[in-house]
C-alpha positions as YAML, in Angstrom:
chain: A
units: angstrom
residues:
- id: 1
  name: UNK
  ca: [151.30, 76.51, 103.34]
- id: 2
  name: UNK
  ca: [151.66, 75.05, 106.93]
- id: 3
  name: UNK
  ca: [150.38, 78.51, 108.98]
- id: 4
  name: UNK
  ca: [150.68, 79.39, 112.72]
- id: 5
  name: UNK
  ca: [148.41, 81.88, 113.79]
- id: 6
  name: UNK
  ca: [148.82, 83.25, 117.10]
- id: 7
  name: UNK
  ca: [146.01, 85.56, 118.81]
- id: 8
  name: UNK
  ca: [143.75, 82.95, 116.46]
- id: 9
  name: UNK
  ca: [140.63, 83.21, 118.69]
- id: 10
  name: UNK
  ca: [140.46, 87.48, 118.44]
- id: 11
  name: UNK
  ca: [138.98, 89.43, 116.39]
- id: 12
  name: UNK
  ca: [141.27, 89.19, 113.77]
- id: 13
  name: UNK
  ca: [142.70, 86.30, 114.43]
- id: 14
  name: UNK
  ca: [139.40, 84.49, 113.31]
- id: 15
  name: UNK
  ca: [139.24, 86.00, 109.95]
- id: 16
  name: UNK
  ca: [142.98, 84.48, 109.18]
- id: 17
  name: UNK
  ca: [142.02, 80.93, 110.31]
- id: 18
  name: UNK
  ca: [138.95, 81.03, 108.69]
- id: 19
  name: UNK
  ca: [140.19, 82.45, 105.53]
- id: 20
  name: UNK
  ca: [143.72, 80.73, 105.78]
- id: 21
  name: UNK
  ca: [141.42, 77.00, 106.00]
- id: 22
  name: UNK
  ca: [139.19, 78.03, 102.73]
- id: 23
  name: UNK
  ca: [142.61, 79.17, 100.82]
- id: 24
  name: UNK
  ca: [143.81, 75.58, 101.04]
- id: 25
  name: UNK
  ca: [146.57, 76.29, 103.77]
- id: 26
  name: UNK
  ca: [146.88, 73.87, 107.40]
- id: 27
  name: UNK
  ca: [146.76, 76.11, 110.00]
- id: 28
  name: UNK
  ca: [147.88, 75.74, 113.69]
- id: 29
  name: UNK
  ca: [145.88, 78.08, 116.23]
- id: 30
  name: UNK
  ca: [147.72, 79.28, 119.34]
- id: 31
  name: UNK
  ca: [144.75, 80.09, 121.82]
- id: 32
  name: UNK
  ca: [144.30, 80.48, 125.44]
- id: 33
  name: UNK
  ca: [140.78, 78.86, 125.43]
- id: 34
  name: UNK
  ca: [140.06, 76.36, 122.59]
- id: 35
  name: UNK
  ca: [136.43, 76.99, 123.47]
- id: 36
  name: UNK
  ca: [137.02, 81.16, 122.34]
- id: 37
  name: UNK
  ca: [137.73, 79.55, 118.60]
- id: 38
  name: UNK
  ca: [134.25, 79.34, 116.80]
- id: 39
  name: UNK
  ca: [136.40, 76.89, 114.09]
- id: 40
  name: UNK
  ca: [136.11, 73.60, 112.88]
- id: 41
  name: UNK
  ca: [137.89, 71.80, 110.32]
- id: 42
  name: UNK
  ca: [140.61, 69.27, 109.44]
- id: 43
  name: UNK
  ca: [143.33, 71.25, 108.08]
- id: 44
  name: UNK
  ca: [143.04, 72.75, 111.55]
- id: 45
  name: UNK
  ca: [144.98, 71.96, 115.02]
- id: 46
  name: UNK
  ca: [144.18, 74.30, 117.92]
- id: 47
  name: UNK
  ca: [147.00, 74.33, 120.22]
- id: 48
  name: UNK
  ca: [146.59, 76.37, 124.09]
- id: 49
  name: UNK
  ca: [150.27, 77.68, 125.04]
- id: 50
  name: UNK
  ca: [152.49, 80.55, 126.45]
- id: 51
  name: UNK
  ca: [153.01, 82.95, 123.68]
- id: 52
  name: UNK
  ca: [155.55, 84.66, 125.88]
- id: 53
  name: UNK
  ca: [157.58, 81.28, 126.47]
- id: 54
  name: UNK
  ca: [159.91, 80.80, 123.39]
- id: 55
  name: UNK
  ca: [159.84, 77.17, 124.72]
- id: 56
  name: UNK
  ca: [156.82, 76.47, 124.24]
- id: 57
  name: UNK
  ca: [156.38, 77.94, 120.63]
- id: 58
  name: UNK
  ca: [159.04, 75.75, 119.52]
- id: 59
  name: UNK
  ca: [157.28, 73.09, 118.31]
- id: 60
  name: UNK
  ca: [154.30, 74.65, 117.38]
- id: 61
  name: UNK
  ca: [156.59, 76.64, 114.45]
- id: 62
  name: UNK
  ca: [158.62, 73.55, 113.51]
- id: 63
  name: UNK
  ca: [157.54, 72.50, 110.26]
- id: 64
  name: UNK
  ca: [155.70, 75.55, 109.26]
- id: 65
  name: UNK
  ca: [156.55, 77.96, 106.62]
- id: 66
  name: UNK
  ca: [155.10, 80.98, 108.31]
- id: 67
  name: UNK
  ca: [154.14, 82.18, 111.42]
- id: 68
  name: UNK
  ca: [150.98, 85.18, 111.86]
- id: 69
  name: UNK
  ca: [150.98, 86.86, 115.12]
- id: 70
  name: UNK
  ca: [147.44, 88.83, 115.60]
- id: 71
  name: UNK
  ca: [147.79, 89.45, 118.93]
- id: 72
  name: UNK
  ca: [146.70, 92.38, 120.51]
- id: 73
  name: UNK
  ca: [145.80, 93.89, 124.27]
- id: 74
  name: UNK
  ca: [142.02, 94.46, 124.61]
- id: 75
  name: UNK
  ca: [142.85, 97.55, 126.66]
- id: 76
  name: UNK
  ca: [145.59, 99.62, 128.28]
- id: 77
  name: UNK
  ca: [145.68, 97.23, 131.81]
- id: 78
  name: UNK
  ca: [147.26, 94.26, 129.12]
- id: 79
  name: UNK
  ca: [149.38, 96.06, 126.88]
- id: 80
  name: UNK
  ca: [152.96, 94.50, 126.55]
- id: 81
  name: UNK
  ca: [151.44, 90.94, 125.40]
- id: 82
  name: UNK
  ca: [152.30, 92.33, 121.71]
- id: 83
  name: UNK
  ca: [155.98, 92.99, 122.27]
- id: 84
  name: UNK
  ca: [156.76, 89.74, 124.98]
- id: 85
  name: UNK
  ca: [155.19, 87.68, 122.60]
- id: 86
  name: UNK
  ca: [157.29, 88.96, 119.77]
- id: 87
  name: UNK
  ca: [160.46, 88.02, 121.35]
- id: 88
  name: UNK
  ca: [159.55, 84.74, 122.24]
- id: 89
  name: UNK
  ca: [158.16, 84.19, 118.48]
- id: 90
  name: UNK
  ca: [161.87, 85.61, 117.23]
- id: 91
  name: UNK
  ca: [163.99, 83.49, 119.22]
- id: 92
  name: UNK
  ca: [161.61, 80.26, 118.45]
- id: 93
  name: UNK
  ca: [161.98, 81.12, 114.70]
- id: 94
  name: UNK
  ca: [165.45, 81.08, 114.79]
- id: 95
  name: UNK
  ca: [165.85, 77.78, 116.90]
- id: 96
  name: UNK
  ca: [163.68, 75.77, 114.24]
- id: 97
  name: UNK
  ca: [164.56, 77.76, 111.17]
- id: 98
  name: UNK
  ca: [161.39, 79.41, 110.23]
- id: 99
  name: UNK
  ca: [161.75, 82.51, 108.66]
- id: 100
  name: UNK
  ca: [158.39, 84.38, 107.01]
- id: 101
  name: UNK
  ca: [156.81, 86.33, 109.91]
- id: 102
  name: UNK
  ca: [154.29, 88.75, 109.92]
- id: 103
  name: UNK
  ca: [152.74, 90.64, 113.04]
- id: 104
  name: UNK
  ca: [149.95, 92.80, 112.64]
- id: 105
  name: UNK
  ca: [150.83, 96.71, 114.72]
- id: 106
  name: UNK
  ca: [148.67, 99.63, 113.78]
- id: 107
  name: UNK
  ca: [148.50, 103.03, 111.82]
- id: 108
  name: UNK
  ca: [149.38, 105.07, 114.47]
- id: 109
  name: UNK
  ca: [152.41, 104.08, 114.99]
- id: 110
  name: UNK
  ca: [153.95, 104.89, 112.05]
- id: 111
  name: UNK
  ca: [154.26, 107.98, 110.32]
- id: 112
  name: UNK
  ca: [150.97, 109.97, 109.39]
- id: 113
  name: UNK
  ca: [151.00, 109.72, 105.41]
- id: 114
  name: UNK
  ca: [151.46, 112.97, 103.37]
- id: 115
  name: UNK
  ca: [148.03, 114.37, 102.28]
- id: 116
  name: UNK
  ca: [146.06, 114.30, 105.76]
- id: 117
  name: UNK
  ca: [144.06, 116.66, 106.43]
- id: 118
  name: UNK
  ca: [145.22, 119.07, 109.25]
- id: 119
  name: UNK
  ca: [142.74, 117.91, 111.60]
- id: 120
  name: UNK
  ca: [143.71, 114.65, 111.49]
- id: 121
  name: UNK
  ca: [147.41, 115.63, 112.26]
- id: 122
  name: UNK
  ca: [146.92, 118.01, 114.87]
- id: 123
  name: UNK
  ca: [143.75, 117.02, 116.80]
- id: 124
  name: UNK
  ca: [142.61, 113.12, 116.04]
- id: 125
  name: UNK
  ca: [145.74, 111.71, 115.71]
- id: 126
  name: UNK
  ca: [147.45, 113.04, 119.15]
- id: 127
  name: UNK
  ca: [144.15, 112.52, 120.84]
- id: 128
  name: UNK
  ca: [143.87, 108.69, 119.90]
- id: 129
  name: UNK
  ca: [147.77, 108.46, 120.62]
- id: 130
  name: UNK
  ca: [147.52, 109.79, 124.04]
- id: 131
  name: UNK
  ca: [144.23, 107.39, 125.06]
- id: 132
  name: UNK
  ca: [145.99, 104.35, 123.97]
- id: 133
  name: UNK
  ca: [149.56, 105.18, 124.64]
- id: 134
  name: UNK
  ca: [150.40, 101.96, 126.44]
- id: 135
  name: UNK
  ca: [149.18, 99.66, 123.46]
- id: 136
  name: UNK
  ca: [150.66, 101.77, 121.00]
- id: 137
  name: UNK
  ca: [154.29, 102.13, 122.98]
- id: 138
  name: UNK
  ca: [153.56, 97.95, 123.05]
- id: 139
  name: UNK
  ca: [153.18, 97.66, 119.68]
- id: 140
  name: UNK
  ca: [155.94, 100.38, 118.39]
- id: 141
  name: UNK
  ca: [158.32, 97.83, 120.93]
- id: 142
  name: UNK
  ca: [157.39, 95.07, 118.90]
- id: 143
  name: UNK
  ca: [158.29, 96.83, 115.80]
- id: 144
  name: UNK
  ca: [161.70, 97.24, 116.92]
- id: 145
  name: UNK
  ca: [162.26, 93.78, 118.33]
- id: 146
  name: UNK
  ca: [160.89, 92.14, 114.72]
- id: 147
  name: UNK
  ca: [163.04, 94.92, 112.37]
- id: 148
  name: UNK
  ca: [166.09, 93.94, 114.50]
- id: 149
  name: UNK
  ca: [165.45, 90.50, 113.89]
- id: 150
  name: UNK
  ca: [166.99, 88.35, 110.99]
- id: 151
  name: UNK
  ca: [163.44, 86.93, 110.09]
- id: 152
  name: UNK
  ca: [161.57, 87.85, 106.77]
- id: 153
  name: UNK
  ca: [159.21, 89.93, 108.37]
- id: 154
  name: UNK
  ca: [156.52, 92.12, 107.28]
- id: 155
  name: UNK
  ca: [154.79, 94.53, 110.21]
- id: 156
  name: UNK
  ca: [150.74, 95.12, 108.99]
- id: 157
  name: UNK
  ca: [149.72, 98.49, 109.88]
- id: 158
  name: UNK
  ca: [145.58, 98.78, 109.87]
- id: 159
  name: UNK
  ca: [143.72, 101.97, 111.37]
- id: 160
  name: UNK
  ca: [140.46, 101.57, 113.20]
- id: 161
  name: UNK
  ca: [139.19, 98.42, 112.92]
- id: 162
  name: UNK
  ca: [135.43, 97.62, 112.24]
- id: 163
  name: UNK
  ca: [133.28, 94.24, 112.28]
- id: 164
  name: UNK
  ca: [131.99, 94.25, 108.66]
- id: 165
  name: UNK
  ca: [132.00, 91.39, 105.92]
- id: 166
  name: UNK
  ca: [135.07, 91.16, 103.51]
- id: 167
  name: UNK
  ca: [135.22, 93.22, 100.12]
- id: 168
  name: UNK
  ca: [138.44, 92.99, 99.24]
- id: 169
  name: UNK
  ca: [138.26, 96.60, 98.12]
- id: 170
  name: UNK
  ca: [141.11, 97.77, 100.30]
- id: 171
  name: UNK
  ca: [143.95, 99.46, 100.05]
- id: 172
  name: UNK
  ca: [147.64, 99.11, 100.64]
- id: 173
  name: UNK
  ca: [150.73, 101.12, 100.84]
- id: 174
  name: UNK
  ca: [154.14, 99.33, 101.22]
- id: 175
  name: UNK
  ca: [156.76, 101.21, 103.17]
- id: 176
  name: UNK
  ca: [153.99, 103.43, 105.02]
- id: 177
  name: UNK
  ca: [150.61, 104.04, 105.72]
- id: 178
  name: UNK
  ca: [147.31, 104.45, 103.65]
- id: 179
  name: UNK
  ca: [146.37, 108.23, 102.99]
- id: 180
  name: UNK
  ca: [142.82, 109.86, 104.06]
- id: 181
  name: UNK
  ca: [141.67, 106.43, 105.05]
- id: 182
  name: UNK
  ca: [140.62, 105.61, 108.56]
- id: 183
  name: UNK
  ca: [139.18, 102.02, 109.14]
- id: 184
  name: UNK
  ca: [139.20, 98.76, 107.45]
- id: 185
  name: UNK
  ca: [137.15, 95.45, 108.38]
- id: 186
  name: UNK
  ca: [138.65, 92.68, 110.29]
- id: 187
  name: UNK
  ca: [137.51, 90.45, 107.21]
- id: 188
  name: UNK
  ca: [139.54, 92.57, 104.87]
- id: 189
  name: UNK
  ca: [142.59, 93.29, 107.28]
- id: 190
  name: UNK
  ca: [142.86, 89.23, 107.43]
- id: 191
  name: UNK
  ca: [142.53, 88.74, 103.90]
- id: 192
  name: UNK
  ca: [145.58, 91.61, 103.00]
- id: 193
  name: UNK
  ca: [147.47, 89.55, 105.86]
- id: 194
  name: UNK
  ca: [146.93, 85.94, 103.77]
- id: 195
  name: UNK
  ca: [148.23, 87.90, 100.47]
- id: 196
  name: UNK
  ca: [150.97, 89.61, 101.67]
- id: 197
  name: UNK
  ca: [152.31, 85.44, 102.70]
- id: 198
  name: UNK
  ca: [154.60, 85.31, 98.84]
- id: 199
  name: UNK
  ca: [154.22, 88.44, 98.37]
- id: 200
  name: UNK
  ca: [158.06, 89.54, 97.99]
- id: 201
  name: UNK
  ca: [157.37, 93.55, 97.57]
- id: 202
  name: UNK
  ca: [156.57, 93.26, 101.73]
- id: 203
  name: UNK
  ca: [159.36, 91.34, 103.10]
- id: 204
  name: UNK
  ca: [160.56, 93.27, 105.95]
- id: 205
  name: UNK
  ca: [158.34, 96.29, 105.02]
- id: 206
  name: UNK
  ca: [155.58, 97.97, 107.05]
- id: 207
  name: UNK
  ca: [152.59, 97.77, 105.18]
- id: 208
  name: UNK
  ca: [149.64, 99.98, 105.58]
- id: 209
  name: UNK
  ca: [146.22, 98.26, 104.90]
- id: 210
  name: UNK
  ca: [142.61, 100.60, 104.98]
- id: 211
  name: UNK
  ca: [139.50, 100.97, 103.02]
...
């Protein structure tokens, strides 16, 4: 396939260029700073613009049959880039006619699975919720703006997220989140991303993903 990636230079966003480029697929990068990209290779055009400026996405989704947004504030002070960024992505999509988009949120902000444990409902989850309120209001924003949207979207929801090599020994649940399962690597959250692509069981479904 002919992939954008947006957030391609994050944590996350690494894993899908990288893996996206050994899968076979061309991949366009949306970064800020083409020097933040630690990726080399000819199926691969690194492109600096406004992910909030529907203008500017344009052409960068013209042509392509999907577009992967892993953006993501790095703290509270620049939450909203998830939501802005969505809009602009939904009204590009529609100028040029893409259609398959999928945005990675995370597990908090949908509903806590049946079979957690009571601490996890009562003390850990409202704890976390309350710390990172403003990037989890962000992200539950760009929920809504992408399940109002007429795209074929799929919102991936991974809990904490940890630097550690892919095993593809994750887990997914389709329509919710992952029971009794609390992290996942970057390496395998990119590589559930990639599969979900033709998958037709997550078109505009929330998908859990977790070890």
């Amino acid at each position: 396939m002919r992939l954008t990636v947006l957030g391609a230079s994050g944590g996350t966003g690494v894993h899908v260029v990288r893996q996206a480029l050994d899968a076979g697929h061309r991949v366009t990068a949306v970064v800020r700073d083409p020097a933040a990209l630690p990726v080399r290779h000819e199926a691969l055009e690194v492109r600096v613009a406004d992910v909030t400026d529907s203008r500017a996405l344009r052409p960068l989704l013209t042509g392509r049959e999907a577009v992967i947004s892993a953006l993501g504030a790095r703290g509270n002070a620049g939450a909203g880039i998830a939501s802005t960024a969505t809009g602009a992505v939904v009204e590009a999509a529609r100028d040029c006619g893409l259609r398959r988009f999928l945005a990675v949120s995370a597990a908090p902000v949908g509903p806590v699975p049946e079979g957690e444990s009571l601490l996890i409902r009562i003390v850990i989850l409202p704890l976390v919720s309350r710390v990172f309120r403003p990037q989890y209001d962000d992200l539950a924003l760009m929920e809504d703006l992408i399940r109002r949207s007429d795209l074929d979207w799929t919102i991936v929801r991974p809990p904490r997220l940890l630097d550690r090599p892919l095993t593809r020994e994750y887990r997914r649940a389709v329509g919710g989140n992952v029971p009794k399962a609390h992290s996942v690597s970057r390496a395998d959250l990119a590589h559930a991303v990639l599969a979900m692509l033709d998958d037709p069981a997550t078109v505009r479904q929330p998908v859990g993903v977790a070890r």
